[in-house]
C-alpha angles and dihedrals in degrees: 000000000000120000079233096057089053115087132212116181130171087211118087089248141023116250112246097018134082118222096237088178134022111209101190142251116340127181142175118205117194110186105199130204124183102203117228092285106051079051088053096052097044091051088057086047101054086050088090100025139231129079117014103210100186093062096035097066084050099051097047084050090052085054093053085041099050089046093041086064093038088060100039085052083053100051092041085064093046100264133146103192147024124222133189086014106177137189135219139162132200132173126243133222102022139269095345095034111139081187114102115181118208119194127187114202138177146120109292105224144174109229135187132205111257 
């Protein structure tokens, strides 16, 4: 199957096709560290505020990461699309964690055309 043909929407249902089976809960979880000197760098960076690059490409590979499991979970169950998918971070370890956790999660489900 081709990563095109899988579908992954945030809506409860893809436009121009019908659910004809819903597989169950999937989810992708990407934990993130930034090392001591990514630290370093970002706290440079938020010196003089904005964007904070360095976390931001790490954060955007943690969410391709997170739905890239998600789907593999899915088509493992024989699934060909993903509906109400969802994301959602959290931070580990407490007040001086360097550690962000991003989950996708959403219904694994074979759909048609209709």
């Amino acid at each position: 199957q081709k990563e095109s043909s899988f579908k992954v929407v945030t809506i409860p249902t893809v436009p121009g096709h019908k659910i004809t089976k819903v597989v169950g809960l999937v989810n992708g979880l990407s934990p993130r560290t930034r090392g001591i000197g990514g630290v370093f760098i970002g706290a440079l960076q938020s010196i003089g505020g904005g964007e904070i690059s360095a976390f931001t490409s790490e954060i955007e590979k943690a969410r391709v990461e997170a739905i890239s499991r998600a789907i593999k979970q899915a088509r493992n169950r024989g699934a060909n699309a993903i509906v109400g998918l969802d994301m959602e971070t959290s931070d580990m370890g407490g007040k001086a964690s360097y550690i962000t956790l991003l989950s996708a999660t959403g219904t694994a489900v074979v759909i048609e055309k209709e």
